[in-house]
C-alpha positions in Angstrom: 23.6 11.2 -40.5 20.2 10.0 -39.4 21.4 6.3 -39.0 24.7 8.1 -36.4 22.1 10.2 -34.3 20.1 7.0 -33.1 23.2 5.0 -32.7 24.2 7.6 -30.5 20.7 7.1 -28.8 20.7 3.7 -28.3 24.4 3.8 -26.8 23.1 6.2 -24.2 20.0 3.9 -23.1 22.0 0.5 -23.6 24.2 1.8 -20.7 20.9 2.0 -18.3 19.7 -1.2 -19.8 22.9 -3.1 -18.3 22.5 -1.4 -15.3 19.1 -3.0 -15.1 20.2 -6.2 -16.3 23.6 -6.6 -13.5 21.0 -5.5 -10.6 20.9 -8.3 -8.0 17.6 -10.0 -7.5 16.2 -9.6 -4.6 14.4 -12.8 -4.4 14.7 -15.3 -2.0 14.2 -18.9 -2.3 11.1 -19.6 0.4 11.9 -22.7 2.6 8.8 -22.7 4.7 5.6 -20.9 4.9 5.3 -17.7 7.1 1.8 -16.0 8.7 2.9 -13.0 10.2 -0.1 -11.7 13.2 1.2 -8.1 12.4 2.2 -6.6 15.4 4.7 -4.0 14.2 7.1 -1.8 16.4 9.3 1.2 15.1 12.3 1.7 17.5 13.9 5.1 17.2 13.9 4.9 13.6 16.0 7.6 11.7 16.5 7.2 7.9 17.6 9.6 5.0 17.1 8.6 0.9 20.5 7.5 -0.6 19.8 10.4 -3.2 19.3 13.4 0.2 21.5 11.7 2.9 22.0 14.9 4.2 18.2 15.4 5.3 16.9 13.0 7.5 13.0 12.5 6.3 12.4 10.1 10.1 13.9 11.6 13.3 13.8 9.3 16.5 10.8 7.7 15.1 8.6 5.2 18.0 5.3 3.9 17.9 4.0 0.2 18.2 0.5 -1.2 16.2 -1.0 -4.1 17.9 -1.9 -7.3 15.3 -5.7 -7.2 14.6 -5.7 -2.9 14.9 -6.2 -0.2 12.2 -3.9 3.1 12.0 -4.2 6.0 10.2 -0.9 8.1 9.1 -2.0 11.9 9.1 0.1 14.8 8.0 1.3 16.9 5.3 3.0 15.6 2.1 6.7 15.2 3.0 6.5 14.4 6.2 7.6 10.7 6.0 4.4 8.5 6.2 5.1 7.1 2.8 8.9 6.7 4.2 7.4 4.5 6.7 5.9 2.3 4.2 8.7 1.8 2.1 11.0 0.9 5.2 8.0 -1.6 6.3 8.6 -3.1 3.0 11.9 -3.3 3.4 12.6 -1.1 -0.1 15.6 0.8 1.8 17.8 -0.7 4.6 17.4 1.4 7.8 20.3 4.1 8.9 19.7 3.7 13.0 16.9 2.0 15.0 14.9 -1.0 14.9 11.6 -2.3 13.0 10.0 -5.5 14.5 7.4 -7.4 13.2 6.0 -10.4 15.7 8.9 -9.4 18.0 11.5 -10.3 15.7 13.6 -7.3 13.1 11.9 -7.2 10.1 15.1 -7.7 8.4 15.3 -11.4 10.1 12.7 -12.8 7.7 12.9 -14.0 4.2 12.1 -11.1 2.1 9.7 -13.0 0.2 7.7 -14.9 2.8 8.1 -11.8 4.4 6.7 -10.0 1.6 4.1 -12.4 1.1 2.7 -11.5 4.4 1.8 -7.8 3.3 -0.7 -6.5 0.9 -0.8 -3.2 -0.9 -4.0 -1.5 -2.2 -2.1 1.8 -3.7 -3.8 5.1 -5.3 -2.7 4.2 -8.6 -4.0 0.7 -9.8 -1.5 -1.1 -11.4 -3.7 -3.5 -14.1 -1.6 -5.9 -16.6 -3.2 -6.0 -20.0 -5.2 -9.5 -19.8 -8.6 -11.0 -18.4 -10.3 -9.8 -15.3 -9.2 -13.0 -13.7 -5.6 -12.8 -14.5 -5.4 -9.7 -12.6 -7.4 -10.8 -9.5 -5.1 -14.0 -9.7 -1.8 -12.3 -9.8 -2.3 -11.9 -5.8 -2.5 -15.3 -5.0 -0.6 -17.4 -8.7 -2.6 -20.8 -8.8 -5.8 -19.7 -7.4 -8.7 -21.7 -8.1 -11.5 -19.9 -10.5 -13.8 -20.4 -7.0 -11.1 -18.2 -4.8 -11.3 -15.8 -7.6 -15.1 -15.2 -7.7 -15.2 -15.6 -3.7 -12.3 -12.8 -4.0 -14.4 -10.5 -6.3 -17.6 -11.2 -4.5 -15.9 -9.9 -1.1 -14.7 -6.8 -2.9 -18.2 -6.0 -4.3 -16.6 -6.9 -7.8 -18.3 -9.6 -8.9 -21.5 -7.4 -9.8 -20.0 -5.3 -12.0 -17.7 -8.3 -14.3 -20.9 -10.2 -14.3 -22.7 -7.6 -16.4 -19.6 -8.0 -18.9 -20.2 -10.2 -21.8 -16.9 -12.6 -21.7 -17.3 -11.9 -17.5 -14.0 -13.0 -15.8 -12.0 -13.0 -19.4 -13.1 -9.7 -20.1 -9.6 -8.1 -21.1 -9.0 -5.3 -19.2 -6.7 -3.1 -21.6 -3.4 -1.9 -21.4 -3.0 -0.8 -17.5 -6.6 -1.2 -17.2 -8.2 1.4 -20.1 -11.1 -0.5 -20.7 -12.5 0.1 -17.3 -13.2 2.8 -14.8 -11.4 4.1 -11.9 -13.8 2.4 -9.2 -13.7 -0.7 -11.0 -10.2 -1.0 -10.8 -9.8 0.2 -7.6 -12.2 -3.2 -6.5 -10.2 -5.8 -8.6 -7.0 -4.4 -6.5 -8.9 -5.2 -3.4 -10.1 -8.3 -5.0 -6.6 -9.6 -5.2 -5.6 -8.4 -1.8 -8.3 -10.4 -0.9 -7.1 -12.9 -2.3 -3.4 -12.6 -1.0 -4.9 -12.5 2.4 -2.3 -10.6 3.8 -1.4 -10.2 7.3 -0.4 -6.6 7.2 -2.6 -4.4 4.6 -1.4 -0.9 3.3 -4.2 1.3 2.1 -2.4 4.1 0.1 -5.0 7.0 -0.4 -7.5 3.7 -1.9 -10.7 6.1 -2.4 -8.7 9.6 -3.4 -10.2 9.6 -6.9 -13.6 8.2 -6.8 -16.6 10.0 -6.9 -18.8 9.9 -3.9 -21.3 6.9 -4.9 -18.1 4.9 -6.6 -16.3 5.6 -2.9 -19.3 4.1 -1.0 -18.5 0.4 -2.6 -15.2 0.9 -2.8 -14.5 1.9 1.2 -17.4 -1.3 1.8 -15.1 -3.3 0.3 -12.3 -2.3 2.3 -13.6 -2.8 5.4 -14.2 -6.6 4.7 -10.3 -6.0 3.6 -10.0 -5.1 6.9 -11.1 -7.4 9.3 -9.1 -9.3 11.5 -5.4 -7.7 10.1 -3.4 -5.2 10.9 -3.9 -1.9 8.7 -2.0 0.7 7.9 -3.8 3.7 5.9 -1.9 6.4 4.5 -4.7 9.5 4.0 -5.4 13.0 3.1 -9.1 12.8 3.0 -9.7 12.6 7.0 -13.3 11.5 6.1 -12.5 8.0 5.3 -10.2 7.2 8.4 -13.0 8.1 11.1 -13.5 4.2 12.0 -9.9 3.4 12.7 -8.6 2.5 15.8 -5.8 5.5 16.0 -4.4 8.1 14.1 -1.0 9.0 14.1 -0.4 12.0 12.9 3.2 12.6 11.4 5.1 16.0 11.6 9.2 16.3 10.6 9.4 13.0 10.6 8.1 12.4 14.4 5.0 10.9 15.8 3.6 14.8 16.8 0.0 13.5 18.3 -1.7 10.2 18.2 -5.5 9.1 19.3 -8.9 8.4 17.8 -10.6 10.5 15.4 -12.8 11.9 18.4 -9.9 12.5 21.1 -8.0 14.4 18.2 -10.2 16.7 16.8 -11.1 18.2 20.3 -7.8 19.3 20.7 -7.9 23.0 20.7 -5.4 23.8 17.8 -4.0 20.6 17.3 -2.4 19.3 13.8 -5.2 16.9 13.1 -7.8 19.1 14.7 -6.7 22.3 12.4 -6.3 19.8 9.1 -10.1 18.4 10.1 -11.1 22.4 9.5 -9.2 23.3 7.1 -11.2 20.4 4.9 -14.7 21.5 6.2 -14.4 25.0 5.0 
């Protein structure tokens, strides 16, 4: 009886397992190399999720980032500006609009040169369970051990794997155990260092550091920063005050844009109201 019960459970997951298995892979064999500047334009961009096609999560959607220029997406959870990143990355194909990147559709590129061009620091660290170096590595496969140090130096990194015993083969444990939640939020930016991307997504990168962990951390990511095009998805408004402009997202639509200064002077404004709202 026992032996039936997990046949009947392993029929059930087989069935996803195939799934998996017949998927089509979405890489692309790279013919040349590809540096994207990273100016980006979103051209009336609506879009629903295969799973809700009924609700639209990006209405009429238009703004343009300059390469070189730092934005900020602002607004409250649901309101698309993780939508934006996923159609950036080319995760879903768009319903009605246009996305250009250096002028030309997104969609013209090869996915993975394309991809190649665009670096992700996200909230949640994903860490592969080997050495230190491995996982700084994995941004840039066949990076010298020199790129690697320079890499961890940059993301104020180095200090801390230094004061391990084995260093840069210190293994890092299953999705990272072994170390803390600011360590592993600078060997991420170490190997988007590394990467040097020309379009970096900051997803929320300081949301669960303490104050004096989130001091190095945001250093690190303003040598990240320099000279690309930056995208920042945030909810603490605290770490986005150096950016260039803020959009701030509403339904789906671009509802105010502007510095951190011309925005929170608007009497009742989204961003100004948001900006209180976390001082009280």
């Amino acid at each position: 009886g026992d032996i039936y019960a997990q046949i009947q459970r392993s029929s059930g997951a087989s069935e996803r397992i195939l799934e998996i298995i017949d998927q089509t892979d979405e890489q692309e064999a790279v013919s040349s190399s590809l540096k994207l500047l990273g100016d980006i334009d979103f051209k009336n961009v609506n879009f629903a999720y295969p799973s809700r096609p009924e609700y639209e999560v990006l209405r009429g959607l238009d703004f343009s980032i300059k390469a070189g220029e730092k934005v900020a997406l602002v607004g409250q959870s649901g309101s698309g500006k993780s939508t934006i990143i996923n159609l950036l990355m080319r995760f879903y194909p768009l319903h009605q609009g246009e996305i250009t990147v250096d002028g030309l559709s997104h969609v013209s590129y090869n996915l993975t040169a394309y991809r190649g061009n665009v670096g992700i620091v996200p909230q949640e660290v994903i860490l592969f369970g080997g050495t230190i170096q491995e996982n700084i590595a994995y941004g840039k496969p066949g990076a010298s051990l020199a790129q690697v140090i320079e890499a961890a130096r940059k993301a104020n990194a180095y200090e801390f794997i230094e004061r391990f015993p084995d260093g840069l083969n210190t293994m890092v444990g299953e999705r990272g155990v072994k170390l803390s939640g600011g360590q592993r939020q600078r060997i991420a930016i170490a190997r988007a260092i590394l990467r040097d991307p020309g379009i970096l997504i900051l997803d929320e990168a300081t949301s669960s550091l303490d104050a004096e962990r989130e001091v190095l951390v945001q250093e690190a990511l303003e040598k990240l920063m320099e000279g690309r095009t930056t995208l920042i998805i945030a909810h603490r408004l605290s770490t986005i005050r150096k950016v260039d402009r803020i959009f701030v997202i509403r339904d789906g639509q671009l509802a105010e844009t502007g510095s951190h200064t011309e925005l929170s002077q608007q009497q009742n404004g989204i961003y100004s109201n948001l900006l209180k709202l976390q001082l009280q």
